[in-house]
N, C-alpha and C positions, 0 to 999 in steps of 0.2 A: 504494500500500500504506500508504504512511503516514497517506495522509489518510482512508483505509477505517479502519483501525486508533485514527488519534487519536492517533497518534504524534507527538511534533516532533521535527526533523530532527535535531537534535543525538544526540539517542539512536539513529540509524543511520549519521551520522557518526564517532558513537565505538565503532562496533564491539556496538552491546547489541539488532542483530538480524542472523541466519542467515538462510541458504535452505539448504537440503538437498535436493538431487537425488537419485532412485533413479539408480548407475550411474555409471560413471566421468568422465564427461562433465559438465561443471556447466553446462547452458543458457540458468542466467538470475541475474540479479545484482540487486540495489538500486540504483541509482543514489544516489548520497550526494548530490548539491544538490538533489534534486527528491523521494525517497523513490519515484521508479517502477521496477515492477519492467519491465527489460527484457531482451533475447536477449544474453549474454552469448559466445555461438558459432553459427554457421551449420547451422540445422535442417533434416534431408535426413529428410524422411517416408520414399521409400521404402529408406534403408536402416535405418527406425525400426522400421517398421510395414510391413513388407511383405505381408504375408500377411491384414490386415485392415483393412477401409473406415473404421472408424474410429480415429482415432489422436488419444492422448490421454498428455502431457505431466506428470507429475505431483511436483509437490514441497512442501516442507513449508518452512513460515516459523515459526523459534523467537525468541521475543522475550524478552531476560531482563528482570528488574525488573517495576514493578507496571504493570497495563493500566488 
């Protein structure tokens, strides 16, 4: 993420980017020494997505300050 963005680390070290999940559950996190976004909880499709073939993850990255 960081380096799709142009980001340098420090500004996700100090806290100046989110993830926002739909849903109680947060699934994915930043990583702070590397800026990757990875699986922050263990992802169970069928109790996600039960009912349909495809299943799709969705959340939102707010970055403050200038891009």
């Amino acid at each position: 993420v960081a380096k799709d963005l142009g980001l340098q680390l420090p500004a996700i070290r100090d806290g100046g980017v989110h993830i926002l999940d739909k849903g109680r559950t947060q699934y994915f996190v930043l990583h702070k020494q590397t800026g990757h976004l990875v699986t922050a909880e263990s992802i169970d499709r069928e109790k996600l997505c039960t009912s349909v073939q495809q299943c799709v993850l969705r959340c939102e990255l707010i970055v403050e300050g200038e891009m």
